[in-house]
C-alpha positions in Angstrom: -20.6 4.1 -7.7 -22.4 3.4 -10.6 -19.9 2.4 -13.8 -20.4 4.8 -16.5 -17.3 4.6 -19.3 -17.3 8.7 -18.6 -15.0 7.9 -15.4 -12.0 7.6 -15.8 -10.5 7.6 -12.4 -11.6 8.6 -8.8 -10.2 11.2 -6.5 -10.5 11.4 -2.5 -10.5 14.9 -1.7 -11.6 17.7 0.6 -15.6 18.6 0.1 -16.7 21.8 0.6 -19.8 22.7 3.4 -21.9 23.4 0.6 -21.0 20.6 -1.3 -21.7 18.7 1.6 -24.9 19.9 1.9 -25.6 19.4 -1.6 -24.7 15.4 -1.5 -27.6 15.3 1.3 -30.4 18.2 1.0 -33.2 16.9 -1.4 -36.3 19.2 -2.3 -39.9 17.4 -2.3 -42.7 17.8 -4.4 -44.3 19.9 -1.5 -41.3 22.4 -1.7 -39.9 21.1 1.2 -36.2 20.6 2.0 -35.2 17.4 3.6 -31.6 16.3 4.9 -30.7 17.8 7.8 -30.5 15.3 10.9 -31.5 17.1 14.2 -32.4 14.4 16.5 -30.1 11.5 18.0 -33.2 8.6 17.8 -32.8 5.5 15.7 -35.5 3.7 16.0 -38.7 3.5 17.8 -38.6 1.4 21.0 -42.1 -0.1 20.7 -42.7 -0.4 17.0 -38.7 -0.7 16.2 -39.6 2.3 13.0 -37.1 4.6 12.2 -37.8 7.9 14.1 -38.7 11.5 12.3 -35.2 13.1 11.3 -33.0 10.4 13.1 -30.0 8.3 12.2 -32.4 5.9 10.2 -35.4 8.5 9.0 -36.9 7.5 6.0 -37.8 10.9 4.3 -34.4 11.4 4.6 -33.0 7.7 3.5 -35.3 6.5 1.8 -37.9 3.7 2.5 -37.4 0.2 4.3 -39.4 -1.5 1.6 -39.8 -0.9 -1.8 -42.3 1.6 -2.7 -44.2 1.7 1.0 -44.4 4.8 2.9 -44.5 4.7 6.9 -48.2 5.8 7.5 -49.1 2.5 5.1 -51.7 4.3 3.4 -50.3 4.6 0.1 -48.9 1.3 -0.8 -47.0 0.6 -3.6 -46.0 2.4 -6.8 -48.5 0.4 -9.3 -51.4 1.9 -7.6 -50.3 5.5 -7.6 -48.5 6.2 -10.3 -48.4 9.2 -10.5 -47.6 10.0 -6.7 -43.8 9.9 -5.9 -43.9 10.5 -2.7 -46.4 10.7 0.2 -47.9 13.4 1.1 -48.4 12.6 4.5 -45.4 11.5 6.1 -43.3 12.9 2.9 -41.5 9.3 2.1 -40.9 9.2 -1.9 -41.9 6.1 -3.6 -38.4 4.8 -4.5 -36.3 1.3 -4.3 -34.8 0.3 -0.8 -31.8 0.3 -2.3 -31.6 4.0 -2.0 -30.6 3.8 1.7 -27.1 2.6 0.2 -26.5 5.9 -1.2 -28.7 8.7 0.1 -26.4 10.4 2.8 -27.9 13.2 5.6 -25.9 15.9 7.1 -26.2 17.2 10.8 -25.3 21.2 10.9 -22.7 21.7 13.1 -23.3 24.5 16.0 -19.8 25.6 15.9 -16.8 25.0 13.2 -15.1 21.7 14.1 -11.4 20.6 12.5 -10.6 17.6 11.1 -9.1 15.5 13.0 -7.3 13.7 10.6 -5.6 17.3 8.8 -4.7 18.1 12.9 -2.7 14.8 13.7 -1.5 13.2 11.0 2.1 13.7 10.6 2.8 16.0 9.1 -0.3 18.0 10.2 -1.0 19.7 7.1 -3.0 22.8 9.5 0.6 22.9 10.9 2.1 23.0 7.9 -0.1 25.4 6.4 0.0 27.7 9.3 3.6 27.8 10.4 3.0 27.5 13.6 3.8 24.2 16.2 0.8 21.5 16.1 0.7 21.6 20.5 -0.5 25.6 20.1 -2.8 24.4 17.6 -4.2 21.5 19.6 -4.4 23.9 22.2 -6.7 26.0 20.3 -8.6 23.3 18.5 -9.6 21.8 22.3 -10.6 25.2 23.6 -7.2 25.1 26.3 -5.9 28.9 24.9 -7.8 31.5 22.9 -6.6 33.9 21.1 -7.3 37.4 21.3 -7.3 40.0 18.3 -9.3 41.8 15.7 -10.6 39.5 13.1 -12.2 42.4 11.1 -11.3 45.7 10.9 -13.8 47.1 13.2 -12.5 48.9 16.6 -11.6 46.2 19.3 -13.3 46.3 22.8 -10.2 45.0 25.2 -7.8 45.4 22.8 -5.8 42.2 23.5 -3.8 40.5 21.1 -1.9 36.9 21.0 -3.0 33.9 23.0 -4.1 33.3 26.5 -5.2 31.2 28.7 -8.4 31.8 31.0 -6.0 31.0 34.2 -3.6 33.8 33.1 -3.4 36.0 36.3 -3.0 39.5 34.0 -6.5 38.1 32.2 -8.7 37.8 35.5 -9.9 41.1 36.0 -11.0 41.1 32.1 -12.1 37.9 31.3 -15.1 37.3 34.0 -16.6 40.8 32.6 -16.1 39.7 29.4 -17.9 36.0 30.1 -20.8 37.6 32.1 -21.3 40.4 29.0 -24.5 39.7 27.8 -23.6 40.3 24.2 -21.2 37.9 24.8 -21.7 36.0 21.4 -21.6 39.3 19.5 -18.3 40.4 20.8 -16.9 36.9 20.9 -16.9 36.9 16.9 -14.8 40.3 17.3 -12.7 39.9 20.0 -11.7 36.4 21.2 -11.8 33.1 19.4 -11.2 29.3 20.7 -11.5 25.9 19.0 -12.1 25.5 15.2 -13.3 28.6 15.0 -10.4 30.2 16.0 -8.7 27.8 13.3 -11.0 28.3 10.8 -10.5 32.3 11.1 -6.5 31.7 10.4 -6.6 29.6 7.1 -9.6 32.3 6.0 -7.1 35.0 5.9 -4.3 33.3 4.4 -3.6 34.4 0.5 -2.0 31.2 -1.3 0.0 33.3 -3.5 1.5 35.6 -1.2 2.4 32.3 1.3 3.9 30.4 -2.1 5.6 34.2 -2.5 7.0 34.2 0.4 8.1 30.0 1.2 9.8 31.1 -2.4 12.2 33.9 -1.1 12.7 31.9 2.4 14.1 29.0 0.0 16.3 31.2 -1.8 17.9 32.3 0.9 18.0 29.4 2.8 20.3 27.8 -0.5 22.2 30.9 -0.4 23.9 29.8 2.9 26.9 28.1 2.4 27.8 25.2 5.0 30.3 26.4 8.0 30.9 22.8 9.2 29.1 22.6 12.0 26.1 19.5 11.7 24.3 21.3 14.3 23.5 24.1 12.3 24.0 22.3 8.8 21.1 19.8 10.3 19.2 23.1 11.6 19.1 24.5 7.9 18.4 21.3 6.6 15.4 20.8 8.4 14.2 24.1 7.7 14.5 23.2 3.8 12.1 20.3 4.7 9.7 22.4 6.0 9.5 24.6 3.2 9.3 21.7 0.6 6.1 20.5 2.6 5.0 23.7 2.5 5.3 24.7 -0.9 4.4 21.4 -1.9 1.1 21.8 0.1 0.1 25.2 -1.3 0.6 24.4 -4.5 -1.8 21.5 -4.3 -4.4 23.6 -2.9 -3.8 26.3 -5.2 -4.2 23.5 -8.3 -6.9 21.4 -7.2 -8.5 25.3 -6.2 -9.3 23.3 -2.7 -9.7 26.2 0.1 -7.8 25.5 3.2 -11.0 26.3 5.7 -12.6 23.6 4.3 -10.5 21.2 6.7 -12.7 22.7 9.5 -16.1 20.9 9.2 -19.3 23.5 9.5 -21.4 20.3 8.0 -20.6 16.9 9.2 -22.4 14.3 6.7 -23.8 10.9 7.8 -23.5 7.8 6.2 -26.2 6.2 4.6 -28.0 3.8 7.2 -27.2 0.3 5.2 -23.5 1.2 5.8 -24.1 1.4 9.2 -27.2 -0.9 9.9 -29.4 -1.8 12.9 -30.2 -5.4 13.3 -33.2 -7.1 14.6 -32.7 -10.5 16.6 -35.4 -12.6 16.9 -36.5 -11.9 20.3 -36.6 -8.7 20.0 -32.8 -7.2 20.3 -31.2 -4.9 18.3 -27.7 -4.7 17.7 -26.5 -1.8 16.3 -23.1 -0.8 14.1 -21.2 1.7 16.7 -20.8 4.7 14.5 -24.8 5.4 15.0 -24.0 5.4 18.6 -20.8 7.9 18.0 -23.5 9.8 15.5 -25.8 9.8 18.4 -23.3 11.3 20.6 -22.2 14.3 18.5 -26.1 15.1 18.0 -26.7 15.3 21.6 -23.9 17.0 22.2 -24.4 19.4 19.2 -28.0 20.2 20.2 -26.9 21.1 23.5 -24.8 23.7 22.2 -27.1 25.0 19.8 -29.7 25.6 22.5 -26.6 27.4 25.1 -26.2 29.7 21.8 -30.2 30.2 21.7 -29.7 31.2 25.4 -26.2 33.0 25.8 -27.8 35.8 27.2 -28.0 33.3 30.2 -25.9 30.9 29.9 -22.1 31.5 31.0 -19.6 32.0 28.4 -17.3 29.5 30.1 -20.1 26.2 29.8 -20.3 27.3 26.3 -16.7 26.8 25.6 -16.6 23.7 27.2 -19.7 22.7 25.1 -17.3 23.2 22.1 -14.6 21.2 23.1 -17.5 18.5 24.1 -18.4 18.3 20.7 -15.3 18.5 19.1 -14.1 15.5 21.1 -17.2 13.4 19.7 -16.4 14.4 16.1 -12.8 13.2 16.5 -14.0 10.0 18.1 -16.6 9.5 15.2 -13.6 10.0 12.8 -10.7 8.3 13.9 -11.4 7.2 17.6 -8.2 7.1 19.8 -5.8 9.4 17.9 -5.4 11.7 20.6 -4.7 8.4 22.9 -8.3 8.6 24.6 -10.7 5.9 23.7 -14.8 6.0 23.8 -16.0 3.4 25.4 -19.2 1.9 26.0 -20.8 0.5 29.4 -18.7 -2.5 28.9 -15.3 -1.1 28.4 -15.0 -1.9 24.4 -13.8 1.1 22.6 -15.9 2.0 19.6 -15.0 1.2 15.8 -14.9 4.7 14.4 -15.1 5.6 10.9 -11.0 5.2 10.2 -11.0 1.3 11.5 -13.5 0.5 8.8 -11.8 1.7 6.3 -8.3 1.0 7.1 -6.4 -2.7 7.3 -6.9 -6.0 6.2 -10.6 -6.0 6.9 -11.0 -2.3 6.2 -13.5 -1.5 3.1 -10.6 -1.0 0.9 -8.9 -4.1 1.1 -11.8 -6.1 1.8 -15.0 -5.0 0.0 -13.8 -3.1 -3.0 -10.3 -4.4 -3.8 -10.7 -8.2 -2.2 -13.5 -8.8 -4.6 -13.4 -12.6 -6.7 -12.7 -12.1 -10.6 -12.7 -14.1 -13.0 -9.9 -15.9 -15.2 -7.9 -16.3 -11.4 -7.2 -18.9 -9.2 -5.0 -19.3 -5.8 -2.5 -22.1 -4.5 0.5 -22.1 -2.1 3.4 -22.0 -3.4 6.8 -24.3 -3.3 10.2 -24.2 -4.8 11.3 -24.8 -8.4 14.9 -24.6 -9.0 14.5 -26.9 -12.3 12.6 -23.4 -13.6 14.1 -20.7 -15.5 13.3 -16.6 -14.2 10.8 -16.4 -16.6 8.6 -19.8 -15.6 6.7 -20.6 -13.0 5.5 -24.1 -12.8 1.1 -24.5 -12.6 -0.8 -27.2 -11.2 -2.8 -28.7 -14.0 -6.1 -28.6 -12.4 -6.0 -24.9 -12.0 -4.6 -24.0 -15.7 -6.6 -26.3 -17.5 -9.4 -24.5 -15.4 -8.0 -20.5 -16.3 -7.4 -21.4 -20.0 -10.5 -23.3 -20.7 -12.0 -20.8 -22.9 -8.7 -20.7 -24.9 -8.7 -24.6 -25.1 -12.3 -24.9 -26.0 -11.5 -22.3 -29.2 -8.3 -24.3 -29.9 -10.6 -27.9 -29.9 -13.5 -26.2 -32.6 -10.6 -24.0 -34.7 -8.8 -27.1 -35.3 -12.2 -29.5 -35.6 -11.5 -31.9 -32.9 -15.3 -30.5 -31.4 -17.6 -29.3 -33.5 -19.7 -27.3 -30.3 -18.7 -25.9 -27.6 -20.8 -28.7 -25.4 -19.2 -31.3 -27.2 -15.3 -29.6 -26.3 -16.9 -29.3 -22.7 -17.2 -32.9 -22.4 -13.7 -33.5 -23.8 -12.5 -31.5 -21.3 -14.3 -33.1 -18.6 -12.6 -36.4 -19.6 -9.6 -35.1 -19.7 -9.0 -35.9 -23.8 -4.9 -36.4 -24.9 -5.7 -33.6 -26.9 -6.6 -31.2 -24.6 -2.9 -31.1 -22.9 -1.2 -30.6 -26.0 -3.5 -27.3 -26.9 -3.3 -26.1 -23.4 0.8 -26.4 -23.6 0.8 -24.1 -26.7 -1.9 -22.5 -25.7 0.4 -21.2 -22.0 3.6 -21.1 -24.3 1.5 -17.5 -26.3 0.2 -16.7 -23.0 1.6 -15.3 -20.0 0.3 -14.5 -16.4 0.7 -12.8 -14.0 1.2 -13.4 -9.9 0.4 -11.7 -6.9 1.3 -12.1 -3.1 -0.5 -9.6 -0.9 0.2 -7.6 0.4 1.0 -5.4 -2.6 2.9 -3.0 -1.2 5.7 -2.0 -4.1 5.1 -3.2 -7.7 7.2 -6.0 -7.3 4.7 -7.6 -5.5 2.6 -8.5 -8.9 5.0 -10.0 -11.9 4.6 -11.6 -14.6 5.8 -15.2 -16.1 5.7 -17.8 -18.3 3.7 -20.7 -17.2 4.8 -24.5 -17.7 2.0 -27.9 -16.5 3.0 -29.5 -13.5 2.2 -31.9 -11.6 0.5 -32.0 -7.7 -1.6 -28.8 -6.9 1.1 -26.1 -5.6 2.9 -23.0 -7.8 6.2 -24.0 -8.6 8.2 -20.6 -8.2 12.1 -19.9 -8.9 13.8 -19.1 -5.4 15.2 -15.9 -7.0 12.3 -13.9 -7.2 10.9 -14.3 -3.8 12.2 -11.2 -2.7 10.6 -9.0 -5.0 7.4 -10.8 -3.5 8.8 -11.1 0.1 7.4 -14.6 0.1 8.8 -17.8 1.5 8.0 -21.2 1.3 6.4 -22.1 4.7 2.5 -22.4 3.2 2.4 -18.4 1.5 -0.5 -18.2 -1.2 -0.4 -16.6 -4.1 -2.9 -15.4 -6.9 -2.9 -16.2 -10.4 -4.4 -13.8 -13.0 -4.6 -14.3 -16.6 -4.2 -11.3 -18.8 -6.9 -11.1 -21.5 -6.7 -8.2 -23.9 -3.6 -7.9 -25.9 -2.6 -4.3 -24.4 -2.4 -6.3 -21.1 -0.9 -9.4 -22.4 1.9 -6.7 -24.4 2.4 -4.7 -21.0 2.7 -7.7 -19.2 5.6 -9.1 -21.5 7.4 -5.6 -21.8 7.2 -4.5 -18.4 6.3 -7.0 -15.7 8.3 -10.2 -16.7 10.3 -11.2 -13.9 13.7 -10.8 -15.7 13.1 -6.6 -16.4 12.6 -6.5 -12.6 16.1 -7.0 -10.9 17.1 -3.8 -9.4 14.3 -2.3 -6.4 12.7 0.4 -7.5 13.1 2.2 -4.3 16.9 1.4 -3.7 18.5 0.6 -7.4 20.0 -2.7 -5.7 19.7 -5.6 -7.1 16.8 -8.0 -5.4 17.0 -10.8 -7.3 20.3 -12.1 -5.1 20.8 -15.8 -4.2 20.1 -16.4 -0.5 19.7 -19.7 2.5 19.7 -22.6 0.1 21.0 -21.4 -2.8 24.5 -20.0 -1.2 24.6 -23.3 0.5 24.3 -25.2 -2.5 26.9 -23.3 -4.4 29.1 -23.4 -1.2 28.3 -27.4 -1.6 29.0 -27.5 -5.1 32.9 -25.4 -5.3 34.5 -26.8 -1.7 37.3 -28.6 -2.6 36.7 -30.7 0.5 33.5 -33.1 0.4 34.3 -33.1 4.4 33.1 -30.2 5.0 34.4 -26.9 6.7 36.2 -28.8 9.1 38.3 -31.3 6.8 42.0 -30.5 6.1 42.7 -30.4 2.6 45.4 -31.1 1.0 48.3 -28.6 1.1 51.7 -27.8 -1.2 53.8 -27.1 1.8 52.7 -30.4 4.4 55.4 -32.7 5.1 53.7 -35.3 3.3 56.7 -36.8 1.0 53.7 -38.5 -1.3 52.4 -34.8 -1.9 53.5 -34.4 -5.2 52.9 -38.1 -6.7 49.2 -37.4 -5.4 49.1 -34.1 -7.4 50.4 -36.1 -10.5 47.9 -39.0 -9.9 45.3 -36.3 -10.9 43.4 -36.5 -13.7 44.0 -34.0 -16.6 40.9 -32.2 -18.4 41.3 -30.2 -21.6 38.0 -28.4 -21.4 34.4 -27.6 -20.0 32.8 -30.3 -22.0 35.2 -33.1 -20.8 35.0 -32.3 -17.2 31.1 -32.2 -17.3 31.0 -35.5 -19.8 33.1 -37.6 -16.7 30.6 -35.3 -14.6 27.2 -36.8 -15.8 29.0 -40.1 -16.2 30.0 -40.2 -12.4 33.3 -41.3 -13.3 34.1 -37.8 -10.5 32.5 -36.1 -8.1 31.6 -32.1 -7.7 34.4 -32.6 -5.0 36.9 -34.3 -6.9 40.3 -32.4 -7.9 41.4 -32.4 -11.3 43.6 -30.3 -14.1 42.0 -28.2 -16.5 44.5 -26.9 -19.2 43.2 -23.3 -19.8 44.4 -20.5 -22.3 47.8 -19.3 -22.3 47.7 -15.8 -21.4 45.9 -16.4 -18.1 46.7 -13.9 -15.5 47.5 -15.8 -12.0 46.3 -14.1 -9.0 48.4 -15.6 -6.0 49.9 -14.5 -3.1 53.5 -13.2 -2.6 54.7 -15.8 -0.7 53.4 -18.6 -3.2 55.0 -16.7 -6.0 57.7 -19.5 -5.8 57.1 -23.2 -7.4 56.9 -25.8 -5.3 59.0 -28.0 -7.5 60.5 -27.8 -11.2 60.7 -30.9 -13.2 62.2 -31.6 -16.3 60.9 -33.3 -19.4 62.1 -34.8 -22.5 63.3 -32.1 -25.3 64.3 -30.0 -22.6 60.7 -29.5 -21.4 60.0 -28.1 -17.8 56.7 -28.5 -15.7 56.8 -25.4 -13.1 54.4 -26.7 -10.1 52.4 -24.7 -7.6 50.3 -24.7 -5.6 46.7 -24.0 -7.9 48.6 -24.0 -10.7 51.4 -25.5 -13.4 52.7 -24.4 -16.2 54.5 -26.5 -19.1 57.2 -24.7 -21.1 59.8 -25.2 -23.9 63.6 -25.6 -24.0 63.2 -21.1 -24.9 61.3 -20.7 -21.9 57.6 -20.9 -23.9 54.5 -21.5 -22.5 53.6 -24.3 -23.9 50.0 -25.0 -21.5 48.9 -23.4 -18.3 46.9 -26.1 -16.0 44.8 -24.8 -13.4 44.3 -27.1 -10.0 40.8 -26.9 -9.7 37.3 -29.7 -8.7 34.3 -30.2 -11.1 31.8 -28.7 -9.2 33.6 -25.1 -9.5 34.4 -26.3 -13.0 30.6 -26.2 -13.3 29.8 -23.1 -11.4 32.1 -21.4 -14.0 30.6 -22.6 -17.1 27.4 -21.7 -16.0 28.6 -17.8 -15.1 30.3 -17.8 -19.0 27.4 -18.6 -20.4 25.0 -16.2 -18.6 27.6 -13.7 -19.7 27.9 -14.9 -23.0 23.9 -14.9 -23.6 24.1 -11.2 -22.0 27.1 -9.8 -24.6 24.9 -11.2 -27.5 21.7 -9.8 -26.3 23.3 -6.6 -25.9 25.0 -6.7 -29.4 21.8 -7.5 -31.2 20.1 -4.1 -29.0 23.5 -2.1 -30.4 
């Protein structure tokens, strides 16, 4: 598509026949009309040309070469101006390029339905239709017909519903009705198979009465009040689904003003032929792309049925049904090839790459040619683990951001006269000036970025962050946002992308910063959760035993008559800040006990049968120390609290400071927002 600021987004959607024929059918100088494909040639087997309407024809296409006909006798545009096309073999004058986007068509002998609006759950024919997807299939692949009026002219057997040809109360009809020579004429009237039969049904349906009706249906499906039984609650249920889909569906057709017949193809178009290309080796062989050879398929098998419809007065009705189903089965194979579980093949046994594997997956045209393409102001690495980073940071390799902010560094070097050119800030860069660290680290400090691990499949998978220079050439990423990505650390990639205009630079801080996305947007649970490592560190850093799972620790109620001198040995801590002073001083360990007087109207949470002290000791002044087994508490001659000490190790001392402070940063953020 050419980019024109007019378009301002693209929609996939059903085409019409005529519109169809419109993208193809051109009109010559001569008058002539030009588009249609009737013959399954490619090229010519001596002079490898494309043939006269085939696959590759180049009245319909478009020339080879820029501004050459085929007959060669009028070459080039600068000597006949004022000719645009030939008059002999009728090729226009224009750019190869053309053959890119001019598309043909090939006219269809009978309507054909799309494969894709058949068996893709949930069929929306099905849906549409109200009626189970193996009747239709049956019809679509000519296996029942089905008998009726479809005007409202008088009917000549007067059967109605569907059949099958095998039926034994059909067999005294059906072989007069084959052998009738106005067979076609009363076929239109009085018996219909394939798309035909399909395209008949979504003809007569009225959108508005359908919507009418799936209306009523709802309303007294929600007027039925549950009895207790799941069976028939699921029953109901169900039924409401169906009728969502199919409101849903009718409502979009009735919007978008898209006409349900046009999911039955009466014009199949065909891609242009550098989509699909024939290559030459050099000795001679041509390799081909396999959807000419599927195209090649439904034009033979099209033709043939055109030419039983020129001669149904002699040809059996029967051949011509199974001529339908024939081509029918090429179309589906053209368009998604295997859907109905059969594969074409070719003489060695390797299915053909319809028109659905080159668009779908990894390596489809999507992913690959129009959404895989290089920008600029991006950059790739593998990524590694930073727990030294905040939720907001990730770490960058120098090399790469000195490389996606270099424009903003070379401004930064000329606004502040450190260059006076842009060559000149270049070469500073190049040598790897002092300077140009400290205007790149203020530069990132204004500037965020974004990531992106594909696949993309939920928004998560692009966020944005604040980046910080490191050292080495990997992305430093904080553990706790790998779910969101669903990334890991075993040699994942990911893309950097550096926001330019300020609308993307203010959308990026408001909405994809890696703190406003905790909670999945499909679930509402929380996916920023600690996980492997990180519960293994915190499970390292609050055991009270550095011996691990299996060490016994020390225990009120043992035997051991040195218990309570070892509890008194303990060193006594009056807050936070002394415990994590001794901390970084390693005068104790994460796993080393210790009392930590907390405030005095401390709740203790302990079991029942710990409620009782292990041991009361008196004081001086009629003081009392009541000791237990987490705990002791230091009262007065009245029975006052004087201190409450809490029997406790560093490393959970510093678990806990760290959780008050994230809840005291989150209590003032949410005051200043009140």
């Amino acid at each position: 598509m050419t980019y024109q600021k007019k378009y301002q987004h693209l929609r996939i959607d059903l085409a019409s026949p005529e519109q169809i024929r419109n993208w193809a059918e051109r009109i010559l100088p001569n008058g002539e009309i030009i588009g249609k494909i009737t013959k399954p040639y490619t090229l010519h087997y001596k002079t490898h040309k494309p043939e006269r309407d085939g696959l590759f024809c180049e009245r319909v296409f478009g020339p080879i070469k820029s501004g050459f006909c085929i007959c060669g006798k009028l070459q080039g545009i600068e000597n006949k101006r004022n000719i645009k096309f030939c008059e002999h073999c009728g090729v226009d004058f224009a750019e190869s390029r053309t053959r890119r986007y001019r598309m043909g068509y090939i006219e269809l002998a009978c309507p054909v339905t799309h494969i894709w609006y058949l068996k893709h759950l949930p069929s929306c024919i099905a849906n549409i239709l109200a009626k189970p997807l193996k009747e239709l299939e049956s019809l679509v692949y000519c296996d029942l017909f089905i008998a009726g009026p479809t005007n409202e002219k008088p009917t000549l057997l007067k059967l109605q519903g569907l059949f099958k040809y095998e039926d034994q109360s059909w067999r005294n009809i059906l072989p007069r009705f084959f052998s009738y020579r106005g067979f076609e004429v009363f076929q239109k009237r009085e018996i219909a198979t394939g798309g035909d039969a399909i395209k008949k049904q979504l003809m007569n349906l009225n959108l508005q009465n359908v919507l009418s009706r799936l209306y009523l249906e709802w309303k007294n499906l929600s007027e039925q009040k549950s009895i207790g039984n799941n069976w028939e609650d699921r029953k109901i249920q169900r039924k409401k689904d169906l009728l969502i889909r199919r409101i849903k569906l009718a409502k979009h057709f009735i919007q978008t003003k898209i006409k349900p017949e046009w999911m039955i193809l009466s014009n199949l178009p065909v891609l242009p032929p550098e989509l699909r290309p024939m290559i030459e080796l050099g000795e001679g062989d041509l390799i081909t792309s396999d959807l000419n050879e599927l195209y090649r398929r439904v034009i033979y098998r099209n033709n043939t049925l055109f030419d039983f419809l020129i001669r149904s007065d002699s040809t059996p009705g029967g051949l011509i049904v199974c001529q339908k189903r024939l081509v029918q089965e090429a179309v589906d194979a053209l368009i998604d090839n295997g859907i109905r579980g059969q594969l074409m093949k070719d003489g060695n046994n390797r299915a053909y790459k319809s028109f659905s594997n080159l668009i779908q997956g990894k390596q489809g045209r999507f992913r690959e040619n129009l959404l895989g393409k290089r920008v600029d102001y991006s950059g790739r690495s593998v990524i590694v683990v930073g727990p030294y980073l905040s939720l907001h940071q990730c770490g960058i390799p120098r090399e790469i951001a000195i490389e996606l902010f270099q424009a903003f560094v070379i401004r930064g070097l000329i606004g502040q006269n450190f260059a006076s050119n842009f060559r000149i800030a270049k070469t500073m860069i190049q040598n790897e000036k002092p300077i140009i660290w400290k205007i790149l680290q203020k530069t990132m400090e204004e500037h965020p970025i974004l990531l992106n691990r594909a696949p993309t499949l939920h928004r998560l998978g692009i966020q944005a962050f604040q980046p910080i220079i490191t050292n080495g050439r990997a992305i430093h990423l904080h553990p706790l946002v790998c779910s969101g990505f669903n990334a890991d650390f075993d040699g994942d990639q990911m893309a950097i992308h550096v926001p330019l205009s300020l609308e993307a630079q203010t959308e990026a801080r408001l909405l994809m910063l890696s703190p406003r996305n905790l909670i999945s947007p499909a679930t509402g649970e929380p996916i920023s959760i600690p996980s492997q490592d990180m519960l293994l560190g915190l499970y390292i850093s609050t055991i009270k035993n550095y011996k691990g799972i299996y060490g016994n620790r020390y225990h009120p109620f043992t035997n051991n008559s040195n218990t309570i001198n070892k509890i008194l040995k303990i060193p006594y801590f009056y807050s936070y800040d002394d415990v994590l002073r001794a901390l970084r001083q390693k005068k104790i360990k994460l796993q080393s006990f210790l009392w930590l007087q907390c405030r005095n109207n401390l709740q203790i949470v302990t079991s029942k049968f710990q409620e009782e002290p292990i041991e009361i000791r008196y004081k001086s002044l009629a003081n009392l120390s009541q000791i237990y087994e987490n705990y002791q508490i230091n009262k007065n001659k009245d029975g006052k609290i004087i201190n409450i000490y809490i029997y406790t190790t560093a490393g959970r001392v510093l678990f806990n400071q760290q959780i008050d402070e994230a809840i005291q940063g989150t209590y003032k953020v949410s005051s200043k927002r009140k």
